[in-house]
Phi, psi and omega in degrees: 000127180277178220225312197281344183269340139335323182292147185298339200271127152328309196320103193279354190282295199317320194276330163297304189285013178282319207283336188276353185275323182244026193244161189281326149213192153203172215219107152224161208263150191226088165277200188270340146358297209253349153290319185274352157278029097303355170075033173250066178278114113015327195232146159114193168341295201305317188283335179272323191289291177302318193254041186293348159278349162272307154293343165292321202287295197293342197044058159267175209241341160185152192313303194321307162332320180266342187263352176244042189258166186264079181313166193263005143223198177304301184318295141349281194327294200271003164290319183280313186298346176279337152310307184289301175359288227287000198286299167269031166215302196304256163338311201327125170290198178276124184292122167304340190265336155291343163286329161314295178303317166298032165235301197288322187291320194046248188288328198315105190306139183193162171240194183207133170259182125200169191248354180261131164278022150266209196246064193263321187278334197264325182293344212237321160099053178289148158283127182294352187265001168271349207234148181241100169285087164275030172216026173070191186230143173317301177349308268222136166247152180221150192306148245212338200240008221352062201291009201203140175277079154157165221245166192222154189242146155184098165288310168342310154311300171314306171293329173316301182311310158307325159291321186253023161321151173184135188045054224023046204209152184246147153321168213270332206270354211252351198312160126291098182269174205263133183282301197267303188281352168096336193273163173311137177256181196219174172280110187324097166192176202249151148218159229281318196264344177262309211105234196180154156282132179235110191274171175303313180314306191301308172311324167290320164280320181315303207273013141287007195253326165301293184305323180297331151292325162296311200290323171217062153328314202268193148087189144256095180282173176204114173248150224242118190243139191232129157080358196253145205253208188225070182252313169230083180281014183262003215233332163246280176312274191298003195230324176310314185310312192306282187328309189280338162304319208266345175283095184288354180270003205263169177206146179236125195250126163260112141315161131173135170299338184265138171263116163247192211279148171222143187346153178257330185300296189256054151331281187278043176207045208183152231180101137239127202277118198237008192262157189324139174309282197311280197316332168308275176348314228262280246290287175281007176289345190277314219248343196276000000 
């Protein structure tokens, strides 16, 4: 029995930070929900501002949209990705609801899933054996053919392609070719129609991520979903739904402005938190 769901207080912070006080651990799931309540956005300004020569050709309509259009060569390709790169990795500064959040968990064992591929957790200063990137990092290059498990870095580069870019195009001499098969390499993240390259680090985290689920099957967990929406509910959202059906002590706590449907098996286990994230955050990081 939580103790916290029984209380009279209104408070939407206060019932968080009461329920993370009292739970023996958590597993929480990270969409793009929580970057973007730091204005770390996709659509708007942020997206008009870097790409206005991309959106006059293409008329795209907001980034994510624009880092998966199939552009019409290499040359292209990596002129805009080294702009999104350097936007959402290189350059993102640090979200305050993340530093928020590493205060409301504090000592508490918990893992981290998320589905965003920025530099949101390293800038924030996370211990990396905690947090499971399953849809890859911006950082991160990948074979294009995935003729190989594994990935590669070079910002440096990254910064080259952006300086010497002219009309949307990075020189021809500046492309990243793939070492064992000779093809282009591309930016490490899953799609729909490829997969993603899953290198040894990405097998390290998933099984510290396993384990850490195993280790607390029991108990009172609270996986705790923050920002995630239903674009890929198989990869967060359905396996929190699953977990907590099989833990009758568990509880699945949602953020989000949006109501999705949730299992009539765990309803009355189930929390959903509608006030802004960062302010939430920022509220119950205060209150632990």
């Amino acid at each position: 029995m939580w103790r916290t769901l029984s209380t009279s207080e209104s408070s939407q912070a206060r019932t968080l930070a009461g329920l993370v006080k009292e739970a023996d651990a958590i597993v929480v799931g990270i969409g793009a929900g929580m970057s973007s309540a730091d204005g770390f956005t996709y659509i708007g300004p942020r997206f008009e501002e870097a790409f206005p020569d991309f959106i006059e050709k293409y008329r795209l309509l907001d980034m994510l949209q624009a880092s998966l259009y199939d552009f019409e060569d290499w040359e292209e390709y990596w002129a805009f990705q080294s702009r999104f790169v350097a936007l959402n990795y290189l350059d993102q500064p640090v979200g305050q609801s993340y530093l928020n959040l590493l205060t409301l968990l504090g000592d508490k064992p918990y893992h981290i899933i998320t589905t965003n591929a920025d530099n949101a957790f390293w800038v924030a200063d996370y211990n990396p054996d905690k947090v499971f990137h399953i849809q890859g990092e911006y950082g991160l290059f990948q074979c294009s053919q995935h003729c190989h498990q594994q990935t590669y870095q070079d910002h440096e580069l990254l910064r080259q392609m952006i300086r010497e870019q002219k009309d949307m195009k990075i020189p021809s001499d500046l492309i990243p070719y793939c070492p064992k098969c000779g093809e282009p390499l591309e930016i490490n993240k899953r799609t729909v129609e490829k997969g993603m390259v899953e290198d040894s680090d990405f097998w390290a985290q998933e099984n510290r991520y396993q384990a850490f689920l195993k280790t607390h099957e029991t108990g009172k967990v609270i996986y705790l979903e923050i920002g995630v929406g239903h674009t890929t509910p198989q990869l967060i959202k359905h396996p929190f739904w699953k977990r907590v059906q099989e833990n009758e002590n568990s509880l699945f706590v949602t953020l989000n402005h949006k109501h999705y449907r949730i299992p009539p098996a765990i309803r009355e286990r189930s929390i959903t938190l509608t006030q802004d994230i960062q302010s939430l955050i920022k509220e119950a990081s205060h209150m632990v």
